[in-house]
C-alpha distance (Angstrom), angle and dihedral (degrees) to the residues before:
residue distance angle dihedral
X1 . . .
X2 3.82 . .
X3 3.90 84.0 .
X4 3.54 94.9 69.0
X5 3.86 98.8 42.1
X6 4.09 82.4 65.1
X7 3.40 86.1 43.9
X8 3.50 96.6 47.9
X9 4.20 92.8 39.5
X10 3.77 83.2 55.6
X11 3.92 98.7 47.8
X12 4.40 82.0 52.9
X13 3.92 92.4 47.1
X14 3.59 97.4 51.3
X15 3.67 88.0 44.6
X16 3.90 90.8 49.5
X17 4.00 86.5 48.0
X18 4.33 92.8 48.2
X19 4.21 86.7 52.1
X20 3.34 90.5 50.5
X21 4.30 98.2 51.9
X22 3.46 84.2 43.3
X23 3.43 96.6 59.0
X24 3.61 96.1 31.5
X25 3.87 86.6 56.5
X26 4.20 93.3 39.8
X27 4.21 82.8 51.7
X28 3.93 87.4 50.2
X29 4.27 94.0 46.2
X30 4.44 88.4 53.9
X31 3.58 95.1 48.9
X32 3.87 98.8 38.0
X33 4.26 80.0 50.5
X34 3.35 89.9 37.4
X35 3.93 89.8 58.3
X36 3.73 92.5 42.1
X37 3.76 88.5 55.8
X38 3.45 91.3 51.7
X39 3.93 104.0 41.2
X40 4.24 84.3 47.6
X41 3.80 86.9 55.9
X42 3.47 99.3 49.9
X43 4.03 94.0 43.9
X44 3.60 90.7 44.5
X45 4.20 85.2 47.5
């Protein structure tokens, strides 16, 4: 029983650290587009 509370503890902490790259890398993607947007607007100005 106490095995699969670790188990279970590590199942929830790599899920915990896979939300958090994801996000970290979906934060990255709209400021990286929202640079390009703003670089192509002021070349294109």
């Amino acid at each position: 029983m106490n095995k699969s509370k670790v188990e279970t503890k590590k199942k929830i902490d790599m899920q915990k650290i896979f939300v958090r790259v994801m996000a970290g890398i979906l934060a990255l993607l709209m400021v990286l587009g929202i640079g390009g947007t703003l670089l192509f607007y002021l070349i294109a100005m």
